[in-house]
C-alpha positions as CSV (number, residue, x, y, z in Angstrom):
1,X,0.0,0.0,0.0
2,X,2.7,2.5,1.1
3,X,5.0,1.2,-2.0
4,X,5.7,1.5,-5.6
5,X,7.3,-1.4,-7.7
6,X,9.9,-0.2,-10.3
7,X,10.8,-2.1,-13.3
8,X,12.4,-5.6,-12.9
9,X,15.8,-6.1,-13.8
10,X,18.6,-9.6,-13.4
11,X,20.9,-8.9,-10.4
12,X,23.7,-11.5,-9.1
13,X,22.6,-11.8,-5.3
14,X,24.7,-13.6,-2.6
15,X,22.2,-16.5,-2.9
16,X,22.5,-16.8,-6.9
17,X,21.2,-14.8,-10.0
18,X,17.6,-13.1,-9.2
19,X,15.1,-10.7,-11.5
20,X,14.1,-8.2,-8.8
21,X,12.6,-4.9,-8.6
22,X,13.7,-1.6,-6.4
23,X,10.6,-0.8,-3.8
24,X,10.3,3.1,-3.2
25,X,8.2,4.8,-0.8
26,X,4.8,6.5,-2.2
27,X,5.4,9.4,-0.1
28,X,9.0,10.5,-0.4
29,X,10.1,8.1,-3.6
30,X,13.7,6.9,-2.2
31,X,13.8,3.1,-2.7
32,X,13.1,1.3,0.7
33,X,13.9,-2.5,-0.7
34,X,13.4,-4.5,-3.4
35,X,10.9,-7.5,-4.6
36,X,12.3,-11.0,-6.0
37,X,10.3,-11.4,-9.0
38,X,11.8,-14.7,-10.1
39,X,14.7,-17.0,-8.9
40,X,16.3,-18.8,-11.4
41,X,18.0,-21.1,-8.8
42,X,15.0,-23.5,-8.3
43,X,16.1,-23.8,-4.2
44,X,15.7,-20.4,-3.8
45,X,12.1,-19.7,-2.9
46,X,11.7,-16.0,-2.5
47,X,9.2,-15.0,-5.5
48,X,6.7,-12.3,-4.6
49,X,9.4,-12.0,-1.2
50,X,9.9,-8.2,-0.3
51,X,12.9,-7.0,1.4
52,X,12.6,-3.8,3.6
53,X,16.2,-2.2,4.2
54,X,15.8,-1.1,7.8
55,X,18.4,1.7,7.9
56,X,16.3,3.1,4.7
57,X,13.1,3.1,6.6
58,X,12.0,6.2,9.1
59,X,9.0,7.1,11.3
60,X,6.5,9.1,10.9
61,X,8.5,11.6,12.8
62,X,11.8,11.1,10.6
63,X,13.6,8.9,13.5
64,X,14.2,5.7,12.8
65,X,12.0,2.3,13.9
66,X,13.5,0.0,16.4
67,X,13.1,-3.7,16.0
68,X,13.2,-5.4,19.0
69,X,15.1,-8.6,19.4
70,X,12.2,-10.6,19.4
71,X,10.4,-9.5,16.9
72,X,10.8,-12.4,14.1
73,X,12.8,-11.5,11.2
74,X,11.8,-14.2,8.6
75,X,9.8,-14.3,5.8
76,X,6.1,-12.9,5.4
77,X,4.7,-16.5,5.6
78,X,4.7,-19.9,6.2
79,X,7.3,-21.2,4.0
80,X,10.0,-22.0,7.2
């Protein structure tokens, strides 16, 4: 909802060769992450996956969020 989807391009990630797409914020446009659109390493399993960088993502009050060490830090669903 808060996000935009740029155009997909073929990056060489640590985990193999991946067509992804940058992520920006709706309300000030600086990329915030990117999407895995396909893996071509049929192991991988992260299509449709965001990634949020943290250190790219403020507050509503421009200070940074704070993720406790509890929170979980996996994917968005039920793929462990």
């Amino acid at each position: 909802v808060n996000v935009s989807v740029g155009g997909a391009e073929e990056r060489n990630m640590m985990t193999g060769l991946h067509t992804v797409a940058d992520i920006f914020c709706v309300g000030s446009g600086s990329i915030v992450g990117w999407k895995y659109e396909t893996a071509h390493e049929k192991t991988q399993k992260k299509e449709g996956k965001f990634v949020l960088e943290r250190f790219k993502v403020s507050g509503p009050n421009g200070s940074n969020y704070w993720v406790s060490q509890e929170a979980h830090l996996g994917g968005s669903d039920g793929d462990d």
